[in-house]
C-alpha positions in Angstrom: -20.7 45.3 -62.4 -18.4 48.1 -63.1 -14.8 48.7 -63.9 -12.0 51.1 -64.7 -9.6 51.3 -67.9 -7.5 54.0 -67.5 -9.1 55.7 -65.2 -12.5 55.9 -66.9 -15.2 54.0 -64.9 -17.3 51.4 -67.4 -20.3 49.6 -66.7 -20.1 46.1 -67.6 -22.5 43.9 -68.1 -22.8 41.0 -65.4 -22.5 37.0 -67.3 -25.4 35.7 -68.5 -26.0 32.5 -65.7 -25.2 30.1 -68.4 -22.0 31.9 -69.3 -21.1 31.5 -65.8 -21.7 28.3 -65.5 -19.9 27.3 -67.9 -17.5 29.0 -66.5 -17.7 27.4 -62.7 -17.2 24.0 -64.9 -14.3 24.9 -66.4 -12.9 25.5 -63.0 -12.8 29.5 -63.3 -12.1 30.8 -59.6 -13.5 34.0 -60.3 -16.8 32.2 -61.7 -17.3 30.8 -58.4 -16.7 34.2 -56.6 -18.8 36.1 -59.1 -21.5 32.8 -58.8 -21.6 33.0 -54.6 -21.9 37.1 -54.9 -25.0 36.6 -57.3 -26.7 33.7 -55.3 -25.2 33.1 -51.4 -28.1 35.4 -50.0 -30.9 33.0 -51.7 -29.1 30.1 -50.8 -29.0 31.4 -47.3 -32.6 32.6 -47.0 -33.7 29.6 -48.0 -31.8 27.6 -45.9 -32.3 29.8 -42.7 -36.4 29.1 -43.5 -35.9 25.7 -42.8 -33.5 25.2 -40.2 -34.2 28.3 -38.3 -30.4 28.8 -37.2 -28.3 31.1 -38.1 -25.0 29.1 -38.2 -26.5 25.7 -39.6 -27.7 28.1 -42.5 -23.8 29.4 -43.0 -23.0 25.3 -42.6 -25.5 24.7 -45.5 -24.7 27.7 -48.0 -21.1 26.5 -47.6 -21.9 23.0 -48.5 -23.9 24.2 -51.6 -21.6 26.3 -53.1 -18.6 23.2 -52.3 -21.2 21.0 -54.2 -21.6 23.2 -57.4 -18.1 24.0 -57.4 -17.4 20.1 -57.6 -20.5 19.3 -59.4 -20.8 22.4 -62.1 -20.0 20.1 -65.0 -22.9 18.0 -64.3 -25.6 21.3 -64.6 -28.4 21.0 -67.5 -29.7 24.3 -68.6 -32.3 21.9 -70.0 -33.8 21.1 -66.9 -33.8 24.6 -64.9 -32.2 27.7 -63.9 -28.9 27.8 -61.5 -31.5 29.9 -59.1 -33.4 26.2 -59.3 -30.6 24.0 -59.2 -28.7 25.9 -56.4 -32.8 26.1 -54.4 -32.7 21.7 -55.1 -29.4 21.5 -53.5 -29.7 23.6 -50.3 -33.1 22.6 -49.8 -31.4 18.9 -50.0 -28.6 19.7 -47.6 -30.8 21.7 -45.4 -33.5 19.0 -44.9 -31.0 16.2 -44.1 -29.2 18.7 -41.3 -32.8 19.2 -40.4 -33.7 15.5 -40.2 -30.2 14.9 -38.1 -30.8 17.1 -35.9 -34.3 16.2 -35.7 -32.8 12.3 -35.0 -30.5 13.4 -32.1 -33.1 15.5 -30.4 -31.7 18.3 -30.9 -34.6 20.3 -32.1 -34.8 24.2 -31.8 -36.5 25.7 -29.0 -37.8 28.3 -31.4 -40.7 27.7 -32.7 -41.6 31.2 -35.0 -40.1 31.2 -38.3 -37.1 33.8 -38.4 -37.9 36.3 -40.7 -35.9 35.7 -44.2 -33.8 38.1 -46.1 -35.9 40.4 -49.1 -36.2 38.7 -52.7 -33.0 39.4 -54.2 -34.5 39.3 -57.8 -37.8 39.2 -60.0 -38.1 35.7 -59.9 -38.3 35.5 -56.0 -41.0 38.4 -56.6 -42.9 36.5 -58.8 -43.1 33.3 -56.7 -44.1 35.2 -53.9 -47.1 36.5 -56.0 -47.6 33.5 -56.8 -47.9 31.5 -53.8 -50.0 34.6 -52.3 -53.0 33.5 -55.4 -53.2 30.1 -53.7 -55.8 28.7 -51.2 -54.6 29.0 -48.0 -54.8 25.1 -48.1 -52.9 24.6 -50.9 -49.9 26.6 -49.9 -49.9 25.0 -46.4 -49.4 21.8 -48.4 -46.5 23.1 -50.7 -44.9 24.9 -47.4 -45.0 21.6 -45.2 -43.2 19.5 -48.3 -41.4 22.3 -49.6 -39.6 23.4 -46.3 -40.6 20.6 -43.9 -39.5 18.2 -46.3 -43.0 15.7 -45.6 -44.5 13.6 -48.1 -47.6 14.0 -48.5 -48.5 10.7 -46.2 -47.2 12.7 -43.8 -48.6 15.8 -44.8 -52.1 14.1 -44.7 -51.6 12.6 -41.1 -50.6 16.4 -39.8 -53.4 18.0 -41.2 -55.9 15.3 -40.3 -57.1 15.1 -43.9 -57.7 12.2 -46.7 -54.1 11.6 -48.6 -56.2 12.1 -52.0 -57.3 15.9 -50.7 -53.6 16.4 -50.2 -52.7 15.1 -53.6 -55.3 16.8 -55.1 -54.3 20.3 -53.2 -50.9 20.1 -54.0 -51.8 19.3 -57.8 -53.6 22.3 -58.3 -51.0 24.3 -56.8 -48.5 23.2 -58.8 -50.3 23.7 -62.1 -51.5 28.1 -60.4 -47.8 28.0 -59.9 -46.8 27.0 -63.1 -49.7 29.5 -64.8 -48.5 32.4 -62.9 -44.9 32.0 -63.3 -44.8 30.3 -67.0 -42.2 28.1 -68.0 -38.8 28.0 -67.5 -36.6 30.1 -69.4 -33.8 28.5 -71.3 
């Protein structure tokens, strides 16, 4: 961030995420500008993976950032990050345009991924690296219930294999994941 007094150009440091959260609950306007400048392109990326249209994706990001403008208060820094929390919701919103869609038949012709923005930060980096140091079993698991949105029942009836391998698969995962990328800051 930068700014001018007089003239003179000053670098500013950007708000800590729990300063600008607290912020966005106290109803700040320019929190929520500052929070959707810092975090729309993640949002988006994320929901563009999963719904693989454009203008759903815009539907989505819109919906998020309406939801933790209402819903700001209600954020833990206990729990998570607002890179997580933001991730929850869209991946929420996304999956239930997804499953409507899906419902009405009105399923995408295209059936390649679109290719998703670059990381915007270290984090993103990091779970990328991460994911890359699993079995290419394990992260087909995480991928079909992380952007499919499948249980693993379902997981285990796509991939023809025993619902305990799945469990199993996506256990171990989870605990490379959580080795690689350590705990959650607070």
């Amino acid at each position: 961030m930068t700014g001018t007094v007089h003239g003179v150009r000053l670098a500013m440091k950007a708000p800590s995420p729990g300063n600008l959260m607290a912020r966005l609950a106290a109803g700040d306007p320019l929190a929520l500008a500052e929070f959707y400048d810092r975090y729309a392109g993640l949002v988006n990326a994320l929901a563009l993976r999963i719904l693989r249209d454009g203008a759903d994706a815009e539907d989505v990001v819109q919906e998020v950032f309406l939801q933790a403008w209402r819903q700001a208060a209600r954020f833990d820094t206990g729990r998570g990050t607002p890179e997580a929390w933001l991730c929850t919701i869209a991946r929420s919103r996304a999956l239930d345009r997804l499953r409507k869609r899906t419902s009405r038949r009105e399923e995408s012709d295209a059936s390649a991924p679109v290719a998703t923005a670059a990381p915007r930060n270290e984090e993103a980096l990091a779970v990328r690296k991460a994911l890359a140091g699993l079995t290419d079993d394990q992260r087909q698991a995480l991928e079909l219930a992380y952007y499919e949105g499948l249980t693993q029942t379902e997981i285990a009836a796509r991939l023809a294999e025993p619902l305990g391998t799945v469990k199993t698969r996506m256990r171990t995962a989870m605990i490379r994941m959580r080795e690689v990328l350590g705990p959650l800051p607070s």
